[in-house]
KEZANU-418176 format. One record per atom (N, C-alpha, C): y, z, x; residue in one letter; atom name. Coordinates in steps of 0.02 Angstrom, whole numbers, plus 50000, padded with zeros to 5 digits. Layout:
<atoms>
ATOM       v       w       u   rest   atom
ATOM       Y       Z       X      a     CA
...
</atoms>
This chain:
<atoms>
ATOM       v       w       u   rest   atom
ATOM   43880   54310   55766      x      N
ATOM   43825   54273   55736      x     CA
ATOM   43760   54287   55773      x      C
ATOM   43766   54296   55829      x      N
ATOM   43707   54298   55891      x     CA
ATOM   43670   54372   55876      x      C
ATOM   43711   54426   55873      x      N
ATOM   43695   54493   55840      x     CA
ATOM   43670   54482   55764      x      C
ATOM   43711   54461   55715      x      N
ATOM   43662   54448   55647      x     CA
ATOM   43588   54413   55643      x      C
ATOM   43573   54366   55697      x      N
ATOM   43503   54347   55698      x     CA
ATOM   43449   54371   55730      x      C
ATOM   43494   54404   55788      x      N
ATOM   43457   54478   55803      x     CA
ATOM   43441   54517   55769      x      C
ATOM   43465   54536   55726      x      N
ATOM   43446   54594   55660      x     CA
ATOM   43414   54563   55632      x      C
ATOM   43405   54512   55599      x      N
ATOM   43361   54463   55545      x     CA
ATOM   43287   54459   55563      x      C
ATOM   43268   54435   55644      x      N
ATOM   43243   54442   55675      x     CA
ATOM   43194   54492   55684      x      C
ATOM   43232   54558   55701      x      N
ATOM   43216   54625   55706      x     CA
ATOM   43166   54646   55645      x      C
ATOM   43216   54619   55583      x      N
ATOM   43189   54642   55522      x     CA
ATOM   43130   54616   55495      x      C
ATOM   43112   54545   55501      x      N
ATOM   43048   54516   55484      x     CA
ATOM   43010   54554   55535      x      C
ATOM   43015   54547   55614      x      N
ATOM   42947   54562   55648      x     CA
ATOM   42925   54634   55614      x      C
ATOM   42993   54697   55587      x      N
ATOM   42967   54754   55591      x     CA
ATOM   42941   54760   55520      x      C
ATOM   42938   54693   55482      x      N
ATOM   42916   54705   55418      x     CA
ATOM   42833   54675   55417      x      C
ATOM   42833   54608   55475      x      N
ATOM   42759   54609   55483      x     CA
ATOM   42720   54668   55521      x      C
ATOM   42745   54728   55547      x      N
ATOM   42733   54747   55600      x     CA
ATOM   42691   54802   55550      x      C
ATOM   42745   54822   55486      x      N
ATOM   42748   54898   55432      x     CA
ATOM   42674   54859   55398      x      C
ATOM   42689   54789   55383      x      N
ATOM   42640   54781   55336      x     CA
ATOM   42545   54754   55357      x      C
ATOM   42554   54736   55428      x      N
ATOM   42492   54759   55474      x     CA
ATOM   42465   54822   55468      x      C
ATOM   42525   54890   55484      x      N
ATOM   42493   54936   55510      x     CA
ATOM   42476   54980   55447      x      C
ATOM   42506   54967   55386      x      N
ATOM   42463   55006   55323      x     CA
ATOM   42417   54985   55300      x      C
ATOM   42392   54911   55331      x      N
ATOM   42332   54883   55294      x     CA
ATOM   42296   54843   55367      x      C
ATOM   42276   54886   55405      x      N
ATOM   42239   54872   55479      x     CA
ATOM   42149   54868   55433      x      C
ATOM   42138   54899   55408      x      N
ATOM   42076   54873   55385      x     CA
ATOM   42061   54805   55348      x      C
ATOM   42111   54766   55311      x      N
ATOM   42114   54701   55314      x     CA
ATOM   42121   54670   55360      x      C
ATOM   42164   54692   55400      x      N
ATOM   42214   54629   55435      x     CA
ATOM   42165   54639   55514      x      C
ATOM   42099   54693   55529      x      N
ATOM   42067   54669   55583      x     CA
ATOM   42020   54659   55559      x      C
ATOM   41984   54645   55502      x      N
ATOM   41921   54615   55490      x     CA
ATOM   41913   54512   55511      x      C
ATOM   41890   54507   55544      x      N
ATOM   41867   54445   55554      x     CA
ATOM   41838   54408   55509      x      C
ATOM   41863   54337   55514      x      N
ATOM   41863   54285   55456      x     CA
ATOM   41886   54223   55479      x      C
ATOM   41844   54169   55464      x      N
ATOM   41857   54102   55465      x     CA
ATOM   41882   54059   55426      x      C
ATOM   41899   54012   55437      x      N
ATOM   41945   53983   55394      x     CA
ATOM   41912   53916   55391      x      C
ATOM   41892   53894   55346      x      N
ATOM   41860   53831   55327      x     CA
ATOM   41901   53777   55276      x      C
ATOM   41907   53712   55310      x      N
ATOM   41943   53665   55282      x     CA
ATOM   41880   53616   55276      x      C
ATOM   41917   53581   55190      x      N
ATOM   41856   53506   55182      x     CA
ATOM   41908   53469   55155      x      C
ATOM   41942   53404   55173      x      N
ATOM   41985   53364   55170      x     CA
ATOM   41919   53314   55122      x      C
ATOM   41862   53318   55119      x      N
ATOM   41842   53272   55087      x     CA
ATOM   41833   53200   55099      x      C
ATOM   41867   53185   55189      x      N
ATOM   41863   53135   55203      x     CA
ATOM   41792   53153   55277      x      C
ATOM   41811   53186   55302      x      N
ATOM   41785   53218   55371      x     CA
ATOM   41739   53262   55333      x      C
ATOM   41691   53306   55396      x      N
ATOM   41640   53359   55370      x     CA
ATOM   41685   53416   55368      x      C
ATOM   41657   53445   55331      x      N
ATOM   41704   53509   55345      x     CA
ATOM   41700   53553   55417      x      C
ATOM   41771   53584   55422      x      N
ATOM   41776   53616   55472      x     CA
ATOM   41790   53692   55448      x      C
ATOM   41768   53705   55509      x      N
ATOM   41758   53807   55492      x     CA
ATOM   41793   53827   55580      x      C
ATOM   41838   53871   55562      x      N
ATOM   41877   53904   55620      x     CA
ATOM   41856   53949   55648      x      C
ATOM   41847   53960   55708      x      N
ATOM   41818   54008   55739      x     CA
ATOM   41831   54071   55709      x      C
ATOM   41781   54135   55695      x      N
ATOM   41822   54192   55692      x     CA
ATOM   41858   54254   55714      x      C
ATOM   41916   54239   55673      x      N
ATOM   41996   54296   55727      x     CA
ATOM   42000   54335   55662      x      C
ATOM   42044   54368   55687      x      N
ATOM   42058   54427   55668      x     CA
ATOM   42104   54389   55593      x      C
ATOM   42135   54433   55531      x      N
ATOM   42189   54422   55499      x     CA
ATOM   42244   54399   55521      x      C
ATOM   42247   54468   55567      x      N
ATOM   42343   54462   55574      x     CA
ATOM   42356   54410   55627      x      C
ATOM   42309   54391   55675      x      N
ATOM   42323   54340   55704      x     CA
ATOM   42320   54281   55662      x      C
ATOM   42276   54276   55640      x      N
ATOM   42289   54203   55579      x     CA
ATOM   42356   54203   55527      x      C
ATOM   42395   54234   55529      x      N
ATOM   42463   54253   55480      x     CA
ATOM   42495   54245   55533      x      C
ATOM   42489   54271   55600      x      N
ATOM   42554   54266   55640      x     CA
ATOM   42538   54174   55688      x      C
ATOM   42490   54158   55666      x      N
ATOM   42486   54075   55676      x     CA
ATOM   42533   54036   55636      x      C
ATOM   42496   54066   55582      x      N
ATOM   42533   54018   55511      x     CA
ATOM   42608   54032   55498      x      C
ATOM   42637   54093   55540      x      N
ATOM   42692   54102   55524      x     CA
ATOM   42735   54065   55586      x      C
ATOM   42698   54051   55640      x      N
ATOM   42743   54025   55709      x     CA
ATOM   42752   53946   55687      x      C
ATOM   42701   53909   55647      x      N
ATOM   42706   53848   55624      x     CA
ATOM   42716   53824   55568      x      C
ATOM   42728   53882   55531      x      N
ATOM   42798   53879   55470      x     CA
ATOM   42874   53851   55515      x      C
ATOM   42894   53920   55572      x      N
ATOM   42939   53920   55599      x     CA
ATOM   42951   53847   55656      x      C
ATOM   42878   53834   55659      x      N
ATOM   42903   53774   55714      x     CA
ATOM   42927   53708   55664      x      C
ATOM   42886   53710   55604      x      N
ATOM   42909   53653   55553      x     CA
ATOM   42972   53658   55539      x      C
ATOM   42980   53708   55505      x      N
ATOM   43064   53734   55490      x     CA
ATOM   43130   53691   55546      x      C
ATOM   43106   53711   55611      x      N
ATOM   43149   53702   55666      x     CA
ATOM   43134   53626   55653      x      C
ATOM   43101   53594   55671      x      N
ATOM   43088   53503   55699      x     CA
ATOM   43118   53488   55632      x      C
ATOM   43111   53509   55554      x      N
ATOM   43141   53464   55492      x     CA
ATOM   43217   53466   55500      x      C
ATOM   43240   53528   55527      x      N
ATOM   43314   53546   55549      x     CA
ATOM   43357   53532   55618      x      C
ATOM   43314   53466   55643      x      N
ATOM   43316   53462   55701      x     CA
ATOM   43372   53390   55697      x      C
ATOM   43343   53350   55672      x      N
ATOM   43389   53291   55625      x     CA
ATOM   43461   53309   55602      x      C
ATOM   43472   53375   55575      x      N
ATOM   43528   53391   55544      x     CA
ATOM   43554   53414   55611      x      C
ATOM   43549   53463   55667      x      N
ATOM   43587   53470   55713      x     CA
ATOM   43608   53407   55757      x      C
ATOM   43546   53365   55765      x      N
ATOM   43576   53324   55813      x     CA
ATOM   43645   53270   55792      x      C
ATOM   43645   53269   55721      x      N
ATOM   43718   53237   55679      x     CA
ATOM   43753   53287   55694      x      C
ATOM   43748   53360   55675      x      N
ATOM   43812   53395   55680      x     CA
ATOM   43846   53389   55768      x      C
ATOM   43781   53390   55817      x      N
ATOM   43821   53401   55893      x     CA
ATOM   43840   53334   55897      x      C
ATOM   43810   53283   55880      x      N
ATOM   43865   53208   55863      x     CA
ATOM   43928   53211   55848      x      C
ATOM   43937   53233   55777      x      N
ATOM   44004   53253   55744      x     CA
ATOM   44047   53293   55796      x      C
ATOM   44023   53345   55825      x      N
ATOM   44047   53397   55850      x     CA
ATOM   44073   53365   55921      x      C
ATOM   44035   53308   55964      x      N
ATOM   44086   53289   55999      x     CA
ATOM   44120   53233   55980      x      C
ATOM   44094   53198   55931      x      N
ATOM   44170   53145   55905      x     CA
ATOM   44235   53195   55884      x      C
ATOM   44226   53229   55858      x      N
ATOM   44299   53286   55862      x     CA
ATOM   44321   53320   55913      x      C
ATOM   44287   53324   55952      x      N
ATOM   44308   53352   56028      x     CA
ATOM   44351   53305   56062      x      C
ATOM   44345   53223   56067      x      N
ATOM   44350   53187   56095      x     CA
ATOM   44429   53155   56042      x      C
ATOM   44417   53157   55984      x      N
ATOM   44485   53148   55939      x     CA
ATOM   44525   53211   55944      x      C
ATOM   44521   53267   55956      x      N
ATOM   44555   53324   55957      x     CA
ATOM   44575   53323   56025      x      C
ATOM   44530   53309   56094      x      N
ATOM   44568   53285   56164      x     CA
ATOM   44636   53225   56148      x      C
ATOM   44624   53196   56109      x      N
ATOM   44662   53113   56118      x     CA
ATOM   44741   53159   56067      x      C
ATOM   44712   53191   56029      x      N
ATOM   44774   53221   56008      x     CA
ATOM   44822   53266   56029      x      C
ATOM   44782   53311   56077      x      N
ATOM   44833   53350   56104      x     CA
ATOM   44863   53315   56168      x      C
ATOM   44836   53255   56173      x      N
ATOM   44867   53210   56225      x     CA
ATOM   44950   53192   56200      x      C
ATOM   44922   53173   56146      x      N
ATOM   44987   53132   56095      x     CA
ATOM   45031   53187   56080      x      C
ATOM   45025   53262   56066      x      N
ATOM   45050   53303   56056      x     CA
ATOM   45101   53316   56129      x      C
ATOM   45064   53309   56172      x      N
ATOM   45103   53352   56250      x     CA
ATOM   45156   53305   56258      x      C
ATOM   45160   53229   56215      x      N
ATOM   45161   53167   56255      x     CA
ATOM   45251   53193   56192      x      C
ATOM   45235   53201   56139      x      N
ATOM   45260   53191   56081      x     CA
ATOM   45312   53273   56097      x      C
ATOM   45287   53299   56132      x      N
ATOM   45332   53377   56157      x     CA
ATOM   45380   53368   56217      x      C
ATOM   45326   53344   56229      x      N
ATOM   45400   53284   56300      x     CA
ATOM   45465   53263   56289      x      C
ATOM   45438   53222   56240      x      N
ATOM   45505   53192   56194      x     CA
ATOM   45547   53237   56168      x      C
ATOM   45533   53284   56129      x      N
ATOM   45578   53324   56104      x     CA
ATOM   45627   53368   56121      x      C
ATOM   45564   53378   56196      x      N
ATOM   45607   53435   56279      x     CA
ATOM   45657   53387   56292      x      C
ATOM   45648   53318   56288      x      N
ATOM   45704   53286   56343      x     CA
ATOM   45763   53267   56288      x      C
ATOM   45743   53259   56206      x      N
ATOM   45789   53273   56139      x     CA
ATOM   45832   53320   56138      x      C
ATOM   45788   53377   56139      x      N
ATOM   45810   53449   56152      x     CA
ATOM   45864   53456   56229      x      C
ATOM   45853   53428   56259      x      N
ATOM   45894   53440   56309      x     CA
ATOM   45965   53398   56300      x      C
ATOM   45972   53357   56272      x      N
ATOM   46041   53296   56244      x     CA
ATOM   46061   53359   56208      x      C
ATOM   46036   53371   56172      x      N
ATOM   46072   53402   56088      x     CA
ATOM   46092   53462   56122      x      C
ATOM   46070   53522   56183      x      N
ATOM   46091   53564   56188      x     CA
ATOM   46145   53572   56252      x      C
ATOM   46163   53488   56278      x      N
ATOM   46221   53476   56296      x     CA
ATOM   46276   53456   56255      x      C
ATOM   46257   53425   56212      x      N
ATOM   46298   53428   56144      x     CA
ATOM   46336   53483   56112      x      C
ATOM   46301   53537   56103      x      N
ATOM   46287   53602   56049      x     CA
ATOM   46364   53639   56114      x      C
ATOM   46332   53631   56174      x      N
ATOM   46381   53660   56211      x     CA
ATOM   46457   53644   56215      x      C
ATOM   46468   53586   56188      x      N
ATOM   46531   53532   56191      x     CA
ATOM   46549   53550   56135      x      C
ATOM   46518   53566   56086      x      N
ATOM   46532   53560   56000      x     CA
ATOM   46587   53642   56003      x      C
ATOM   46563   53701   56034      x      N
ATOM   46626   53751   56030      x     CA
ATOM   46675   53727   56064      x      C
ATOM   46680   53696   56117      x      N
ATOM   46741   53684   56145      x     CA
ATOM   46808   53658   56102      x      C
ATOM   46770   53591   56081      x      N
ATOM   46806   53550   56010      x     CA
ATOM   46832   53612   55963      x      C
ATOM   46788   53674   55955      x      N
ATOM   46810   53714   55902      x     CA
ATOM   46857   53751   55913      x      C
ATOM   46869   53770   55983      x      N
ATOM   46915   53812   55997      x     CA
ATOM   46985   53786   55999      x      C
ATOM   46972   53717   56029      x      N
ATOM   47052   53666   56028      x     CA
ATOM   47049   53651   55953      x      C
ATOM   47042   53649   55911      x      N
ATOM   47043   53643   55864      x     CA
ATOM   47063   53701   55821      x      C
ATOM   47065   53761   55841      x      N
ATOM   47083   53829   55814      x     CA
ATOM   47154   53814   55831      x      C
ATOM   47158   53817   55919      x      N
ATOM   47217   53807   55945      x     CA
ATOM   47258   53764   55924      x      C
ATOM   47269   53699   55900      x      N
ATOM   47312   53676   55854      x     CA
ATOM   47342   53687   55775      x      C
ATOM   47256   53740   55764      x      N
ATOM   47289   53752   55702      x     CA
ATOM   47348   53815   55710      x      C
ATOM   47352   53847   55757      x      N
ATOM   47379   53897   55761      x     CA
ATOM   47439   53888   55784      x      C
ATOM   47459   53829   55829      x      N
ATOM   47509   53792   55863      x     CA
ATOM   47544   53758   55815      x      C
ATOM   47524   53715   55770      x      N
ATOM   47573   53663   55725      x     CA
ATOM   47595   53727   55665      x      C
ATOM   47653   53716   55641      x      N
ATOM   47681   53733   55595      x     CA
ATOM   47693   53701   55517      x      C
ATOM   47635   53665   55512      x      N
ATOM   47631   53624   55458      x     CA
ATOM   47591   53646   55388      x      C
ATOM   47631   53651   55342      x      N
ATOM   47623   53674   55277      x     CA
ATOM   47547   53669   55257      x      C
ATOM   47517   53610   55278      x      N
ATOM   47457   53609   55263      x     CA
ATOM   47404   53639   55278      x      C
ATOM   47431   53664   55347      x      N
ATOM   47376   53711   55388      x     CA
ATOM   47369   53764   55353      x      C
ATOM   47426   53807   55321      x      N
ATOM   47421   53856   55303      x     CA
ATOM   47419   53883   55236      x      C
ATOM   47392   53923   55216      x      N
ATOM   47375   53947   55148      x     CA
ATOM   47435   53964   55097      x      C
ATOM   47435   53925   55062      x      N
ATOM   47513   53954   55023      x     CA
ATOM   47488   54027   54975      x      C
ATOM   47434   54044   54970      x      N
ATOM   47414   54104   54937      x     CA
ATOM   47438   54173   54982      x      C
ATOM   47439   54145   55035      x      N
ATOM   47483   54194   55092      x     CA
ATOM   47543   54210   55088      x      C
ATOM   47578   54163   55075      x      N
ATOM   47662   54160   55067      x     CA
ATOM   47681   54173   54982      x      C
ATOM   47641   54185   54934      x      N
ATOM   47657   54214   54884      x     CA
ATOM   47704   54291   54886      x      C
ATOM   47671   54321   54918      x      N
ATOM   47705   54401   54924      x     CA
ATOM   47702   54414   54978      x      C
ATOM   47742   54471   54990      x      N
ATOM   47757   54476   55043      x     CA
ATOM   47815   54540   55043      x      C
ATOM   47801   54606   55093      x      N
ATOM   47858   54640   55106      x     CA
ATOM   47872   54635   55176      x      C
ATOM   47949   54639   55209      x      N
ATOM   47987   54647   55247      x     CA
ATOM   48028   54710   55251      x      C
ATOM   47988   54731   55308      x      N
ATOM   48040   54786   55340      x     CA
ATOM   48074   54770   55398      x      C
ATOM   48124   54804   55414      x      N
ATOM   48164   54798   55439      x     CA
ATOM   48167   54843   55511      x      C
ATOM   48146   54902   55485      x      N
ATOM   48125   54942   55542      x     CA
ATOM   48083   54954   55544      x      C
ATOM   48029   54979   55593      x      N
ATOM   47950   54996   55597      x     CA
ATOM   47939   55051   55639      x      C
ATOM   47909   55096   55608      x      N
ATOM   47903   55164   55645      x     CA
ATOM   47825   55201   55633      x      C
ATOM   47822   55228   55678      x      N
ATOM   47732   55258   55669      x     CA
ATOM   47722   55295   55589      x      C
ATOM   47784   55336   55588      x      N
ATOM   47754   55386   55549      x     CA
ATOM   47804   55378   55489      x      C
ATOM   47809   55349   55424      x      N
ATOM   47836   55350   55382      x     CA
ATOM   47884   55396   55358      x      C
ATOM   47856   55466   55365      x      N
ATOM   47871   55524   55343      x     CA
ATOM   47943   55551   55412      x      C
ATOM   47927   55547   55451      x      N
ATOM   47979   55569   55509      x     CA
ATOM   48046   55503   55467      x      C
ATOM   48047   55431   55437      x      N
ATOM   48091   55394   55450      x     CA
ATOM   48119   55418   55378      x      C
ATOM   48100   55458   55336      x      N
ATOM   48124   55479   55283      x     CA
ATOM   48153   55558   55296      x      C
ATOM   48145   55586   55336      x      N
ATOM   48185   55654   55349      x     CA
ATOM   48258   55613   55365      x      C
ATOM   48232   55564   55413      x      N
ATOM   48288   55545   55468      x     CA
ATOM   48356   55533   55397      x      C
ATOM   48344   55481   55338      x      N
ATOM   48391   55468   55303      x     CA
ATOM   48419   55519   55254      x      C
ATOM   48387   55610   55274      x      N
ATOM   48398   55657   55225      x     CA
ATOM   48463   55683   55260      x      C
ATOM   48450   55666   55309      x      N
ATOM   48488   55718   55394      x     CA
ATOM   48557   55688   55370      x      C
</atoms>
C-alpha cells in the first residue's frame, strides 16, 4: 500500500511538474489575486508567480481533504482498538478452551489405548470358545478333506501309478 501511494504521489507531482514546464510563460508571469466578500474592502494579494499560487491552492485542497477525513480515521483507530482488545479477550478464551481439550484429549487417549487391549481378548475368546455362534456356518457349507498332504500333487499321482 505504502509503495502504491508512492507512485500516486510521484504521478501528480510529475504531472504538475510536465504541466509547469510546457507552459512556464503562464505559470511565471506575476498576478494578484483579488477577493471582495462584499462585506470587508476588498483585498488584493501580493504579486507571485502562477505556479506558486496553484501549488498553494493545491497544499490547502490537500490540507482540507486530510482534517474532513480526519473524523473518519479517528472512529476507525477507535474501532480498530475495540477489536484488538475483543480479539485479545478471545484468544484468551481460546488458549483457556485448548486447555480443556489437551487435558480431554489426554483421558480419551488413555482410553483409545485400553480400547485394543479389550479387542485383542476379545479376538482371543472368539478363537478359544467353540460355539456355533461364533462361527460362520457359510464356512461349514463345503468343504474338501484330504487325507494325505504333499507339496507336489503330481509326484503323489506317479506314486499310485507305481
Amino acid at each position: 500500500m505504502k509503495k502504491a501511494t508512492l507512485i500516486i504521489w510521484a504521478i501528480i507531482v510529475g504531472v504538475m511538474a510536465l504541466l509547469i514546464f510546457q507552459n512556464q510563460k503562464f505559470f511565471f508571469t506575476n498576478q494578484s489575486l483579488r477577493v471582495n466578500l462584499g462585506v470587508l474592502e476588498e483585498y488584493h494579494s501580493p504579486e507571485l508567480p502562477i505556479a506558486v499560487m496553484v501549488l498553494l491552492f493545491f497544499l490547502a485542497g490537500y490540507i482540507l481533504a486530510y482534517l474532513f477525513n480526519a473524523s473518519a480515521r479517528f472512529k476507525a483507530k477507535r474501532s480498530i482498538k475495540k477489536l484488538n482488545t475483543t480479539m485479545a479477550s478471545h484468544s484468551q478464551e481460546m488458549a483457556v478452551l485448548k486447555g480443556e481439550i489437551d487435558s480431554l484429549k489426554g483421558i480419551e487417549a488413555s482410553a483409545a489405548e485400553q480400547a485394543p487391549e479389550s479387542e485383542i481378548d476379545m479376538a482371543k475368546t472368539q478363537k478359544i470358545s467353540n460355539d456355533s455362534l461364533a462361527t460362520n456356518p457359510a464356512e461349514q457349507t463345503g468343504g474338501f478333506f484330504v487325507d494325505k498332504q504333499t507339496d507336489n500333487p503330481e509326484e503323489e499321482s506317479e506314486e499310485k501309478k507305481i
